[in-house]
N, C-alpha and C positions, 0 to 999 in steps of 0.2 A: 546499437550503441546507445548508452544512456543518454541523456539532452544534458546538457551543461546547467541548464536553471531549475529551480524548484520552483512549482506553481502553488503548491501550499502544504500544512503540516496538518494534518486532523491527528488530535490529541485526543486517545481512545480507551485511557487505562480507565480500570474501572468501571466500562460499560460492559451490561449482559449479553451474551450472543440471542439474537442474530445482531443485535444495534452495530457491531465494529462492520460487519462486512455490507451490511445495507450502505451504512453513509461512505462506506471505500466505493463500492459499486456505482454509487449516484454521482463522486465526485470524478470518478473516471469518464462518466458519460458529458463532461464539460472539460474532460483534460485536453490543452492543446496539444497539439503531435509534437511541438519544441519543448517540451515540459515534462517533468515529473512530478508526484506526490509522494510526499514521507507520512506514513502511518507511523505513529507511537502507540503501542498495547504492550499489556501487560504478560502474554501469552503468547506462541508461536500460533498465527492462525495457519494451520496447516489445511481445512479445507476451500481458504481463500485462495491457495496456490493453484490448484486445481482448474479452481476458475480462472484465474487470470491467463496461464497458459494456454487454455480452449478458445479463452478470449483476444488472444493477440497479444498480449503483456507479456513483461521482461520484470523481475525486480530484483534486487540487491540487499540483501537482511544484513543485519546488524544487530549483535547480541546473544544471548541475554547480557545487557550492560547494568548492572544492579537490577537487576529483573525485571528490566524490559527490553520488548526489541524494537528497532526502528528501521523502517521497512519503505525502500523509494521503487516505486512501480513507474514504468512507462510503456506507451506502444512501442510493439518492436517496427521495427523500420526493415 
């Protein structure tokens, strides 16, 4: 089940790969387990998804909303 609160938004349009999925990667490794993160990019990162499911995470996409998507990842429980 998702957590009710968001723990922060990394605003990522713009950056070249690998930049978006490193600082998603780093900001997870401080995510509280009551929390989410919203990624904003410009792109479906499709082989972030990958990882995050290997990884224990759940996320919820959003978009494309004027070309971009906005993407809240959390541990699954």
């Amino acid at each position: 089940m998702k957590p009710l609160a968001c723990e922060t938004t990394l605003a990522l349009c713009g950056l070249e790969p690998p930049e978006p999925m490193e600082r998603v990667l780093a900001a997870l490794r401080t995510l509280a387990a009551d929390r989410f993160l919203t990624m904003e990019i410009d792109r479906e990162p499709l082989p972030l998804f990958a990882l995050l499911a290997r990884g224990g995470y759940d996320y919820e996409i959003r978009g494309p909303l004027g070309g971009r998507y906005e993407i809240d990842i959390w541990r699954r429980s």
